[in-house]
N, CA, C and O atoms as a GROMACS GRO file, in nm:
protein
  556
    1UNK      N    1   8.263  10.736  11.988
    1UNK     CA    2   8.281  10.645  12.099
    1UNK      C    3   8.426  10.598  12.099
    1UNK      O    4   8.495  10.580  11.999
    2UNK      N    5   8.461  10.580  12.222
    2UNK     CA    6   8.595  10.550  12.206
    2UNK      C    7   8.638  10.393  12.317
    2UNK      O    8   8.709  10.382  12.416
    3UNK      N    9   8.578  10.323  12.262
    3UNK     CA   10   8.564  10.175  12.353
    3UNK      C   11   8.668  10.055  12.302
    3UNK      O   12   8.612   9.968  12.235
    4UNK      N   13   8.780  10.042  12.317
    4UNK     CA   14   8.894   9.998  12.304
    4UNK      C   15   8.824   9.818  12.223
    4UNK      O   16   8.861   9.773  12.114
    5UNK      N   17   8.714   9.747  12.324
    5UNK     CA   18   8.635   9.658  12.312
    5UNK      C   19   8.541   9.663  12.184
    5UNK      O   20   8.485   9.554  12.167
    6UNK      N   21   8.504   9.771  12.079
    6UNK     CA   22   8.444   9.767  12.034
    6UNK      C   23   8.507   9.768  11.883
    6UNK      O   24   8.440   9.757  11.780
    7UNK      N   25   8.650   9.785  11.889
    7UNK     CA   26   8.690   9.783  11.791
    7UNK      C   27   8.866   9.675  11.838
    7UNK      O   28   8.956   9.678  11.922
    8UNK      N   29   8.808   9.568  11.678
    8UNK     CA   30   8.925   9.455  11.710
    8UNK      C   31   9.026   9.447  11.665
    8UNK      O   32   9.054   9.357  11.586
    9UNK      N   33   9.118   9.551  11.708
    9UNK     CA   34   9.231   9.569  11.611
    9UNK      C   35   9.333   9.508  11.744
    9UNK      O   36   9.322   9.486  11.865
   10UNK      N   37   9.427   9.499  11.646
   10UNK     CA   38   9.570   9.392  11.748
   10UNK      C   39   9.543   9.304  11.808
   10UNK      O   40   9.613   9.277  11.906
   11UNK      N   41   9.428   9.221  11.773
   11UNK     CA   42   9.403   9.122  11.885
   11UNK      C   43   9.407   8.990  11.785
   11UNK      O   44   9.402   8.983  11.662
   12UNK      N   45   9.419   8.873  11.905
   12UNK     CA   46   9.440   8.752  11.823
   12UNK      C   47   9.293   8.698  11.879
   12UNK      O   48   9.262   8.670  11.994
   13UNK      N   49   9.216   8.692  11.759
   13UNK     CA   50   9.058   8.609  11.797
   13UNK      C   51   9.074   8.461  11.756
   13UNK      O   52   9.121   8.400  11.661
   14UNK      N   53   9.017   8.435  11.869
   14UNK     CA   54   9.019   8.273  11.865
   14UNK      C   55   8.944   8.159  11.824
   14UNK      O   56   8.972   8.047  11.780
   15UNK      N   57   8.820   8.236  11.859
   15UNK     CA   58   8.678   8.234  11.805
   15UNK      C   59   8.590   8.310  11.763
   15UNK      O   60   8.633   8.423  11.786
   16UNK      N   61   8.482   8.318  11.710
   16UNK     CA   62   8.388   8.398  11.694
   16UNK      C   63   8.268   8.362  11.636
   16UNK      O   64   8.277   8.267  11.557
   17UNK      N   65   8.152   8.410  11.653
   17UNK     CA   66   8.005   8.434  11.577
   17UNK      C   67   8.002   8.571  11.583
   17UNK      O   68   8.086   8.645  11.634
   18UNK      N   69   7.849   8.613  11.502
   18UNK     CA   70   7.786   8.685  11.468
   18UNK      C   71   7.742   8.788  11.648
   18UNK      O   72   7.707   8.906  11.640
   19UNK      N   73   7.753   8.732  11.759
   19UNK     CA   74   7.769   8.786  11.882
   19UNK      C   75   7.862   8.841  11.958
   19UNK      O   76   7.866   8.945  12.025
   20UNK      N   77   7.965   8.721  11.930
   20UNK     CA   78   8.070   8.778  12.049
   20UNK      C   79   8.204   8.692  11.954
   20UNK      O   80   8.204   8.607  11.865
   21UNK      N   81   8.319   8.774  12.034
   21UNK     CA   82   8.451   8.685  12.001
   21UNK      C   83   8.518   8.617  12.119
   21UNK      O   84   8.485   8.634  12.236
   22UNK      N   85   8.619   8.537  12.075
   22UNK     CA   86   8.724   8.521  12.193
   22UNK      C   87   8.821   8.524  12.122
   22UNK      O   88   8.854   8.474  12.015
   23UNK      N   89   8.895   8.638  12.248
   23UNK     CA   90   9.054   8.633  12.211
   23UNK      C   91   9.172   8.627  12.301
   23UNK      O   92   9.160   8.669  12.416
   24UNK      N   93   9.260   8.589  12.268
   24UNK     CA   94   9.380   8.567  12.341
   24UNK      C   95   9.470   8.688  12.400
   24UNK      O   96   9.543   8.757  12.330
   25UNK      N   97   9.456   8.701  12.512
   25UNK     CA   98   9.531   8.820  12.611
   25UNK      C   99   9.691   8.763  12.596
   25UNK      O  100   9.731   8.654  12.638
   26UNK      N  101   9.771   8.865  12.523
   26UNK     CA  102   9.933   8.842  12.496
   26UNK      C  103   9.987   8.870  12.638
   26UNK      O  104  10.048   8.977  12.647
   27UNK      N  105   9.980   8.809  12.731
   27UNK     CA  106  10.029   8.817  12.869
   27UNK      C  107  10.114   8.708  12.911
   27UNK      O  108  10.063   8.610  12.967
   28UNK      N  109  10.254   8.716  12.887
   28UNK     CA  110  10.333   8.576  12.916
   28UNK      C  111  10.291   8.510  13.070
   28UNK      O  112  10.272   8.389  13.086
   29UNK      N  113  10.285   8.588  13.151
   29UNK     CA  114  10.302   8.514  13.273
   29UNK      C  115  10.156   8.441  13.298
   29UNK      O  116  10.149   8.360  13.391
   30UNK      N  117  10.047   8.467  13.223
   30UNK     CA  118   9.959   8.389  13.196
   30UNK      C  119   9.879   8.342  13.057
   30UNK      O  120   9.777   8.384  13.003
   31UNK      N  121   9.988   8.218  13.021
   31UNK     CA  122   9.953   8.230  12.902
   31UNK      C  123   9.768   8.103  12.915
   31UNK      O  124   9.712   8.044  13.007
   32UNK      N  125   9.740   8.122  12.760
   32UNK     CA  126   9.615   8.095  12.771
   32UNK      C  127   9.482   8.174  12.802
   32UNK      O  128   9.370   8.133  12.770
   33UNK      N  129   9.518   8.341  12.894
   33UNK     CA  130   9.424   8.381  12.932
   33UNK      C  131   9.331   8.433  12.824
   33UNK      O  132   9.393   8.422  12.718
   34UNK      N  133   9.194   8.493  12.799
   34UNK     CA  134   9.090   8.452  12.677
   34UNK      C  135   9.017   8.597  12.782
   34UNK      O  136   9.021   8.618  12.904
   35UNK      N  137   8.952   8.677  12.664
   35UNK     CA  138   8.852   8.741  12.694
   35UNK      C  139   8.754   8.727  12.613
   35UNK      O  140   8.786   8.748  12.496
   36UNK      N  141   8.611   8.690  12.636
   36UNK     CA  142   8.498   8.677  12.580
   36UNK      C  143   8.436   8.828  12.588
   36UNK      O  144   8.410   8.903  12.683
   37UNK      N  145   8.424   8.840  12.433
   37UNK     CA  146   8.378   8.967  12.435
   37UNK      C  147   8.223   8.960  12.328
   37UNK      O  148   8.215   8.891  12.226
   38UNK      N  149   8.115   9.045  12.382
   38UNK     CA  150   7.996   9.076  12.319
   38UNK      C  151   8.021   9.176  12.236
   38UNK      O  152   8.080   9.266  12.294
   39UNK      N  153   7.999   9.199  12.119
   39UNK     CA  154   8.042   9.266  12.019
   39UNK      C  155   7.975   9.402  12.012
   39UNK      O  156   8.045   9.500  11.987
   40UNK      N  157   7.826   9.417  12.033
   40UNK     CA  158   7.756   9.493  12.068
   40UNK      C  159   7.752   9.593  12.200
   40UNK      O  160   7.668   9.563  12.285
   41UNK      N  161   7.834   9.708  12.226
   41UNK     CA  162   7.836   9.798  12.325
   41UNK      C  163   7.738   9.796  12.435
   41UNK      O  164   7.655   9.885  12.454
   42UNK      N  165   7.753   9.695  12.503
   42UNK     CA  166   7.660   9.727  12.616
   42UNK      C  167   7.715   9.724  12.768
   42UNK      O  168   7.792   9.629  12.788
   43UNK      N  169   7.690   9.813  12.888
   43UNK     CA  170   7.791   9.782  12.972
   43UNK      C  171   7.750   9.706  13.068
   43UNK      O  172   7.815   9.692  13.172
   44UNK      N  173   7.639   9.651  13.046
   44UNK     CA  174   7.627   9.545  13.202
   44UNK      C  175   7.503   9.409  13.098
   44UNK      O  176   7.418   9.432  13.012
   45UNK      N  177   7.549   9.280  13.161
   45UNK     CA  178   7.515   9.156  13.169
   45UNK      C  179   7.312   9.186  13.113
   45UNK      O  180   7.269   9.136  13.009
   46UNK      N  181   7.241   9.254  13.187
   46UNK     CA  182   7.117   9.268  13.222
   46UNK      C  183   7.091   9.355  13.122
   46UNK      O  184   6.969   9.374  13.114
   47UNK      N  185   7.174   9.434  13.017
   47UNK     CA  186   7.137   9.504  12.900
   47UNK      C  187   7.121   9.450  12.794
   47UNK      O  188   7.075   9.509  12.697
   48UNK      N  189   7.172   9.273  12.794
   48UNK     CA  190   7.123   9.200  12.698
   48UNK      C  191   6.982   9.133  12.726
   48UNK      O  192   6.917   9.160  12.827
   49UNK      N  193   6.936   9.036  12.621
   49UNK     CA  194   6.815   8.967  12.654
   49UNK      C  195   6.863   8.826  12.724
   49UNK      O  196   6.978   8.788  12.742
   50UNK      N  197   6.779   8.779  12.747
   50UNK     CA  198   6.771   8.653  12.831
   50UNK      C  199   6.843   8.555  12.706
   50UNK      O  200   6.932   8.481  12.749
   51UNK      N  201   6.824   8.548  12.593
   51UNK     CA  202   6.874   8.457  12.515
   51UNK      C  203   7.008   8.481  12.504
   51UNK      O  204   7.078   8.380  12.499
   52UNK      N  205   7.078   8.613  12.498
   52UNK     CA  206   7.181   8.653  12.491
   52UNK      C  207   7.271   8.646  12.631
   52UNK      O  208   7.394   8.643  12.636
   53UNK      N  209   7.194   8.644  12.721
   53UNK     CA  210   7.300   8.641  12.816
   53UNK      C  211   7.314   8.472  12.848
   53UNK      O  212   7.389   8.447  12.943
   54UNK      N  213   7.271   8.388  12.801
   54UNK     CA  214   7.280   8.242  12.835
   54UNK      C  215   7.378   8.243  12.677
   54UNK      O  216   7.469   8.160  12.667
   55UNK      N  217   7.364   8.292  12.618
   55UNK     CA  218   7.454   8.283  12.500
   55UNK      C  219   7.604   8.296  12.514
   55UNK      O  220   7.667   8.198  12.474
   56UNK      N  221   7.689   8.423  12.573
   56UNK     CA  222   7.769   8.433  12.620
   56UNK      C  223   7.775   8.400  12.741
   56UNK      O  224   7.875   8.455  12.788
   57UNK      N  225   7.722   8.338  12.819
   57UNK     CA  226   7.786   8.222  12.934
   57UNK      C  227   7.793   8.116  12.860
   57UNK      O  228   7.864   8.029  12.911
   58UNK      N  229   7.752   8.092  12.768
   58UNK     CA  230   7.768   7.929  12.713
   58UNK      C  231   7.895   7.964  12.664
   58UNK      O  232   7.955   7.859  12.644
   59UNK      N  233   7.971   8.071  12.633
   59UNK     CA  234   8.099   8.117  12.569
   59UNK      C  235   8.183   8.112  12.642
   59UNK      O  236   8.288   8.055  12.614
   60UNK      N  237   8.160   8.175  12.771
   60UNK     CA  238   8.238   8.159  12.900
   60UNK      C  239   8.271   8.043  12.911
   60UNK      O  240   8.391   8.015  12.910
   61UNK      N  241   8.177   7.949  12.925
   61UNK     CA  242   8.174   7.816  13.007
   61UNK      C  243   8.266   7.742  12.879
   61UNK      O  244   8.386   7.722  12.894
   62UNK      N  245   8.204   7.710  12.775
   62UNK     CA  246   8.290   7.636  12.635
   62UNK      C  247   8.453   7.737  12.605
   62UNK      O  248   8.526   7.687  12.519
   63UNK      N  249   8.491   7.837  12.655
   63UNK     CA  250   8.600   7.887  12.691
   63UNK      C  251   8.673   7.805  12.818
   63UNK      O  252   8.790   7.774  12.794
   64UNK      N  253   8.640   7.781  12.902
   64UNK     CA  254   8.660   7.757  13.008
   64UNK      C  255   8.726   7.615  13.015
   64UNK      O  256   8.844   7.587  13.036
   65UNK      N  257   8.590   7.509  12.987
   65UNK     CA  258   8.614   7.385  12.965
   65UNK      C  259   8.766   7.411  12.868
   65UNK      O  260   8.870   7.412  12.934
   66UNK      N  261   8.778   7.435  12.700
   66UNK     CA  262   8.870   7.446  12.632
   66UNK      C  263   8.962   7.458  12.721
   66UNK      O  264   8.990   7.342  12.750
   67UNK      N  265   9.045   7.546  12.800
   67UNK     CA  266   9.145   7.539  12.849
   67UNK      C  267   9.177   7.416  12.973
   67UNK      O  268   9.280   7.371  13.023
   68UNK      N  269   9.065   7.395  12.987
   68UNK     CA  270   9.088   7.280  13.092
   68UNK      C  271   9.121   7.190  13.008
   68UNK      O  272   9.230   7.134  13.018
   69UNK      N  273   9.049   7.165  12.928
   69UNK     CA  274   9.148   7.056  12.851
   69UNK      C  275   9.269   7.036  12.782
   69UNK      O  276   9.326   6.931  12.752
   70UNK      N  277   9.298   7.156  12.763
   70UNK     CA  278   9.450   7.184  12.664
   70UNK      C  279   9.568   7.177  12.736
   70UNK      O  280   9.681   7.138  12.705
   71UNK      N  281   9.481   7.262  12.927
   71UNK     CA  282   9.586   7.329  12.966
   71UNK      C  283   9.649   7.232  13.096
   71UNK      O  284   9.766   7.219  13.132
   72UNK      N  285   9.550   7.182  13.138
   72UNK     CA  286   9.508   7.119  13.254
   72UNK      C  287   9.528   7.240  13.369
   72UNK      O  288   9.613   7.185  13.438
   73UNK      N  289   9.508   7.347  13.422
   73UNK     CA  290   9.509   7.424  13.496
   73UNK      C  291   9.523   7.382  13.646
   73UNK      O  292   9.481   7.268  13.662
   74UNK      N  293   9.579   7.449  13.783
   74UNK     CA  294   9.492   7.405  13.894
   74UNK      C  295   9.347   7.446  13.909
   74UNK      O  296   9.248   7.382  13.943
   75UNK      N  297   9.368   7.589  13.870
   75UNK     CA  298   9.231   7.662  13.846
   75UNK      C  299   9.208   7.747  13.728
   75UNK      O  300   9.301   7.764  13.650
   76UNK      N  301   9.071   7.815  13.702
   76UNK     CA  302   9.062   7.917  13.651
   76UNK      C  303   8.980   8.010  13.684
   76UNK      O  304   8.863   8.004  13.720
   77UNK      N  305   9.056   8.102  13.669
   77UNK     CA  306   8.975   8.227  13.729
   77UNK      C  307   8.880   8.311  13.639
   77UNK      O  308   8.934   8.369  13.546
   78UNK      N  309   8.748   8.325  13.654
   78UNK     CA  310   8.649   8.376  13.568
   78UNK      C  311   8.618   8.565  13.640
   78UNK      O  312   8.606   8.580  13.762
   79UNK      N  313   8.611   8.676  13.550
   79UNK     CA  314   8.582   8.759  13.591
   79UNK      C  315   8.519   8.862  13.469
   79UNK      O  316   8.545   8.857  13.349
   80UNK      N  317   8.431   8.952  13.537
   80UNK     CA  318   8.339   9.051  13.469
   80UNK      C  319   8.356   9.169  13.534
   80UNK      O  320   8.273   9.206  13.617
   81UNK      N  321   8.423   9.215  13.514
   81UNK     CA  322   8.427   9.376  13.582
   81UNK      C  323   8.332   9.491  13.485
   81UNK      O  324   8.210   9.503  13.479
   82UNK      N  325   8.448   9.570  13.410
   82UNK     CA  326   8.381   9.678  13.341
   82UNK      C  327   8.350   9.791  13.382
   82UNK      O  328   8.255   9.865  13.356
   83UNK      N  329   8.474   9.803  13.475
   83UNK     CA  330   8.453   9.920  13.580
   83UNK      C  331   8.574  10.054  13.474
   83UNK      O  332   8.572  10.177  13.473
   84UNK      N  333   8.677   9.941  13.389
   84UNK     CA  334   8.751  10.043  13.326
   84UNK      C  335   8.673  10.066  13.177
   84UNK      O  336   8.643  10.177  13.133
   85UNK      N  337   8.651   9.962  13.122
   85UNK     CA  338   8.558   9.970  13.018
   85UNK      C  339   8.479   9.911  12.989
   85UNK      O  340   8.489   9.791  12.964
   86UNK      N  341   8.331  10.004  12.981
   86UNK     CA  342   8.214   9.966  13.047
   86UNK      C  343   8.156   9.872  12.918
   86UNK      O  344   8.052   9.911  12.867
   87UNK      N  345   8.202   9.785  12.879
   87UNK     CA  346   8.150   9.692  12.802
   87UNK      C  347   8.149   9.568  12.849
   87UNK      O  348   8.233   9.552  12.938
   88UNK      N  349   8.068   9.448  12.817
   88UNK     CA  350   8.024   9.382  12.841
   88UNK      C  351   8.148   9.292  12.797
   88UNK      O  352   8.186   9.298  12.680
   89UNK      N  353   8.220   9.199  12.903
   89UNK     CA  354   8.335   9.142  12.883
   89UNK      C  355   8.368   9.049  12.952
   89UNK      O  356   8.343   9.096  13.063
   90UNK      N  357   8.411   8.933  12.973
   90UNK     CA  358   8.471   8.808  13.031
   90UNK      C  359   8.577   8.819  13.060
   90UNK      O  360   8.628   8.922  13.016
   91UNK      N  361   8.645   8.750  13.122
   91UNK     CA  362   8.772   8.737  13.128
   91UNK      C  363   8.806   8.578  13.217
   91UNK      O  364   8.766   8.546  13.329
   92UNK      N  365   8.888   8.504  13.129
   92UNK     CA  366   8.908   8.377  13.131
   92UNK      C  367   9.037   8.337  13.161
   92UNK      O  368   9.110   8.298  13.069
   93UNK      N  369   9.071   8.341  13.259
   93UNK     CA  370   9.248   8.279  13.329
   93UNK      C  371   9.250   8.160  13.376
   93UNK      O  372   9.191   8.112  13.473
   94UNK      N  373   9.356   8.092  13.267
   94UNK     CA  374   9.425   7.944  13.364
   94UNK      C  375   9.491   7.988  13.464
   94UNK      O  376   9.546   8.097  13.452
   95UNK      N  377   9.502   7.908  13.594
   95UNK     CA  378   9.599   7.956  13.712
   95UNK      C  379   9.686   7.806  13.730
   95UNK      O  380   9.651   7.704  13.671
   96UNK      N  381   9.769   7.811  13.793
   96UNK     CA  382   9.849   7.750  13.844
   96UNK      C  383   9.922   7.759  13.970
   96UNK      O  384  10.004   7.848  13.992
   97UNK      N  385   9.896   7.681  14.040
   97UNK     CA  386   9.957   7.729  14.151
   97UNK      C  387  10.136   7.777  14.184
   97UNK      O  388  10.169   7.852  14.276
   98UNK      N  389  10.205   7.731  14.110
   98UNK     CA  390  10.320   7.788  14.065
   98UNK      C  391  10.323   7.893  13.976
   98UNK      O  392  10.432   7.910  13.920
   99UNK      N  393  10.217   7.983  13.942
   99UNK     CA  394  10.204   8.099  13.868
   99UNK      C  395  10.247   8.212  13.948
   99UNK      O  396  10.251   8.202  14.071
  100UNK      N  397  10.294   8.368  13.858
  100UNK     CA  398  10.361   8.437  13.931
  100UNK      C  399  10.284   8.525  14.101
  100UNK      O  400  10.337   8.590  14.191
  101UNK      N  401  10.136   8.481  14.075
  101UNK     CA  402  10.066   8.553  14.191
  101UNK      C  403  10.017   8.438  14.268
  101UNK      O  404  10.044   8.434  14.388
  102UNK      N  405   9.970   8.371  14.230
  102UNK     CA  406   9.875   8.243  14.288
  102UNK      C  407   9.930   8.218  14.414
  102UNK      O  408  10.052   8.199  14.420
  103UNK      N  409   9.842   8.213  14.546
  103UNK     CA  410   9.686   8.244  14.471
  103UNK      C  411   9.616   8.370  14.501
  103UNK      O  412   9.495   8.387  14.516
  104UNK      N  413   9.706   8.449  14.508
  104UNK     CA  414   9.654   8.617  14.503
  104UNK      C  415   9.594   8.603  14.348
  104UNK      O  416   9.623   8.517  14.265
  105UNK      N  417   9.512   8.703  14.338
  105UNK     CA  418   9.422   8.756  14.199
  105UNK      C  419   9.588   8.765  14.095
  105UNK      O  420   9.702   8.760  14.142
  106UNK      N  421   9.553   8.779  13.953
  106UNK     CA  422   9.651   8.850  13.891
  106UNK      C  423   9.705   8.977  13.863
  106UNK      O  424   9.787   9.023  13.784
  107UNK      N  425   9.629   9.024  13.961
  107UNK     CA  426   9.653   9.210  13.971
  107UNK      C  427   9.722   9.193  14.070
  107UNK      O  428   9.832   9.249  14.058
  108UNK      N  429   9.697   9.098  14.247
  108UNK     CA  430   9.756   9.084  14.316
  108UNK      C  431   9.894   9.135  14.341
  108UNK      O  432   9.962   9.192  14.256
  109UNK      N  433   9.940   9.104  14.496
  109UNK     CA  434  10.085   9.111  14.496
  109UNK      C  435  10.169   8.983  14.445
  109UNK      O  436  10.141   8.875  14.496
  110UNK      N  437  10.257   8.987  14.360
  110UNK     CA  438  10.340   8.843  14.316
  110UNK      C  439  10.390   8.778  14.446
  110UNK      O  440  10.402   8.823  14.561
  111UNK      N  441  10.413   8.675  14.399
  111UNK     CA  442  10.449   8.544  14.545
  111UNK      C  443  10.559   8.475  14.489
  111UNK      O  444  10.613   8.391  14.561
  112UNK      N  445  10.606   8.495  14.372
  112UNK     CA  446  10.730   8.424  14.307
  112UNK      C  447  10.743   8.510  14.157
  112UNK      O  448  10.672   8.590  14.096
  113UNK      N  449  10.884   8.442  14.134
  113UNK     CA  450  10.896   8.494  13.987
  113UNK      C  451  10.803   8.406  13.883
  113UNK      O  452  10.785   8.436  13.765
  114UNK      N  453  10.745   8.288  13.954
  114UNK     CA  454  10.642   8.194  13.843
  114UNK      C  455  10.757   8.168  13.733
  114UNK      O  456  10.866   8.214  13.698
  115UNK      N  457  10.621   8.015  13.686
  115UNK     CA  458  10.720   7.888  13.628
  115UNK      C  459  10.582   7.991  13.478
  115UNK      O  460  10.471   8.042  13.491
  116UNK      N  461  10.664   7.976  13.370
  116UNK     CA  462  10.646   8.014  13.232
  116UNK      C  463  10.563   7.896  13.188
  116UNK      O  464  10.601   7.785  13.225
  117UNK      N  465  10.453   7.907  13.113
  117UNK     CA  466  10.405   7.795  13.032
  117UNK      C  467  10.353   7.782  12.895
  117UNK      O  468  10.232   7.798  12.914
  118UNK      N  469  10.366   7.767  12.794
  118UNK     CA  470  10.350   7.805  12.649
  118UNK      C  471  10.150   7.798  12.600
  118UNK      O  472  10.084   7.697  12.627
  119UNK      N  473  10.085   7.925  12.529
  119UNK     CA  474   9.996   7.914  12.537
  119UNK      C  475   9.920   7.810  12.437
  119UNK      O  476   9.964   7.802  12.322
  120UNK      N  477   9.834   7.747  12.466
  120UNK     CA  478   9.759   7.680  12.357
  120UNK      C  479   9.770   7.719  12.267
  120UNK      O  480   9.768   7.842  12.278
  121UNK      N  481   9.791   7.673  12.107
  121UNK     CA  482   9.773   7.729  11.989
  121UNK      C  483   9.640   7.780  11.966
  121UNK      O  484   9.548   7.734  12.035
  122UNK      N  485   9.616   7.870  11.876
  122UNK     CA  486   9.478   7.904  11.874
  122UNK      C  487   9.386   7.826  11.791
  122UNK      O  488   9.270   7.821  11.832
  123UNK      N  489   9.411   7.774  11.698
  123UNK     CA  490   9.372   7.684  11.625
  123UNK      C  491   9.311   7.533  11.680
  123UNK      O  492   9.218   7.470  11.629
  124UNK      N  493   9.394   7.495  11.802
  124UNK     CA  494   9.330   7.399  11.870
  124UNK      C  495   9.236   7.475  11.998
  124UNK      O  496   9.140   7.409  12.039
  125UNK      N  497   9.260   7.602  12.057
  125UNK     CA  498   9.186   7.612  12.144
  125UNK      C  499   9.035   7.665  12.044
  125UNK      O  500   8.923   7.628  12.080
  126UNK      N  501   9.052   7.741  11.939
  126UNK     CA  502   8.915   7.714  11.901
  126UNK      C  503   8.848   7.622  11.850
  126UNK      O  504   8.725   7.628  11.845
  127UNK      N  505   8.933   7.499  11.792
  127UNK     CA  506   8.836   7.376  11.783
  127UNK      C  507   8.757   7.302  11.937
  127UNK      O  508   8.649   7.245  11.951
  128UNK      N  509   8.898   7.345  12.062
  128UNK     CA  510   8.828   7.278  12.149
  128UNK      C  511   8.681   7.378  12.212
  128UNK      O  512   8.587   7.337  12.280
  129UNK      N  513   8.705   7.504  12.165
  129UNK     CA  514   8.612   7.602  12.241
  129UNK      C  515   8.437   7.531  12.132
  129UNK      O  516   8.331   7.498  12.186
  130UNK      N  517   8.471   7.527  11.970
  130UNK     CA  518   8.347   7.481  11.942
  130UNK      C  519   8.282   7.335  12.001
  130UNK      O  520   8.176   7.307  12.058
  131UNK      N  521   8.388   7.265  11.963
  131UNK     CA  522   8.342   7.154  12.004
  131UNK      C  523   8.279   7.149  12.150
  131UNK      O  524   8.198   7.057  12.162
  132UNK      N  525   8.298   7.229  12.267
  132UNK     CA  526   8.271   7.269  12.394
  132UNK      C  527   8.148   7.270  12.375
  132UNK      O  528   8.062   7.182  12.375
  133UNK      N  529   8.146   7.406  12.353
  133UNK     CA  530   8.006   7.539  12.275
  133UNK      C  531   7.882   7.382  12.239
  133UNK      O  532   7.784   7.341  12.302
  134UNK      N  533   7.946   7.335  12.115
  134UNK     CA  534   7.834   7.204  12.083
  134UNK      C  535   7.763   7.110  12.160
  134UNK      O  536   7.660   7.047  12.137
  135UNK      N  537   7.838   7.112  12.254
  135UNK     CA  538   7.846   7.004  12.391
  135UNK      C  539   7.684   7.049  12.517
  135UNK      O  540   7.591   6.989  12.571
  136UNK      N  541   7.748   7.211  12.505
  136UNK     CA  542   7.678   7.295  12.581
  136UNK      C  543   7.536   7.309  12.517
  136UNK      O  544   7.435   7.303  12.587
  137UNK      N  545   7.532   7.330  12.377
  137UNK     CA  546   7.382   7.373  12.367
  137UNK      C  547   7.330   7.278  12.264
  137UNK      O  548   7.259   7.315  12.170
  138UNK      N  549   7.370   7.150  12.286
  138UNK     CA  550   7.306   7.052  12.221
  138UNK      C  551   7.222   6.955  12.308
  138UNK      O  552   7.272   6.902  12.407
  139UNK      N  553   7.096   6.933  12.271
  139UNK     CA  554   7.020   6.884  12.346
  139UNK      C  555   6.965   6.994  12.449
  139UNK      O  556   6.884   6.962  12.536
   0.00000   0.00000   0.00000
């Protein structure tokens, strides 16, 4: 198998369990961006179980929140493709409206050269991602 996602080499993980990781996409012009990844090869949402797929949305979502708090964002953009690799994958972008596309997508056409912004350390975005995560499935 040759699934780029299934094996974690060069990447900076931010978090992790025994399910899934998060890690930090080295992309200056958006820093902060995070892919939540299921560790287990599967290529669509509905190939996990019901416990598992509320599992990694709770990852998404405690990803999500985390940067809202670190980053203060205007937005963030949440996406699941898997059309290039068919694994089961997140993808977690702070936006800004002074960012280099905004508010075209980040594949988009650019709209400026965009204002640079330094990414969360990882160390605080995974304390804020657990502490999130705790928030989410407590109670």
């Amino acid at each position: 198998m040759d699934c780029p996602l299934c094996v974690a080499d060069h990447e900076t993980t931010v978090w992790r369990d025994g399910s899934c990781r998060v890690i930090r996409v080295d992309d200056p012009d958006y820093p902060g961006f995070c892919r939540v990844i299921w560790h287990e090869h599967v290529a669509e949402m509905t190939d996990l179980t019901t416990v598992s797929q509320r599992h990694i949305l709770n990852v998404v979502l405690a990803t999500e929140t985390a940067l809202r708090q670190l980053m203060r964002p205007d937005k963030i953009n949440l996406a699941s493709f898997g059309n290039v690799v068919p694994h089961v994958h997140w993808h977690v972008i702070p936006r800004f409206r002074d960012d280099r596309h905004f508010p075209e997508p980040t594949w988009g056409q650019p709209q400026r050269e965009g204002v640079r912004r330094p990414a969360p350390a990882p160390e605080a975005l995974a304390a804020a991602i657990g502490a999130a995560l705790t928030e989410l499935t407590s109670g």
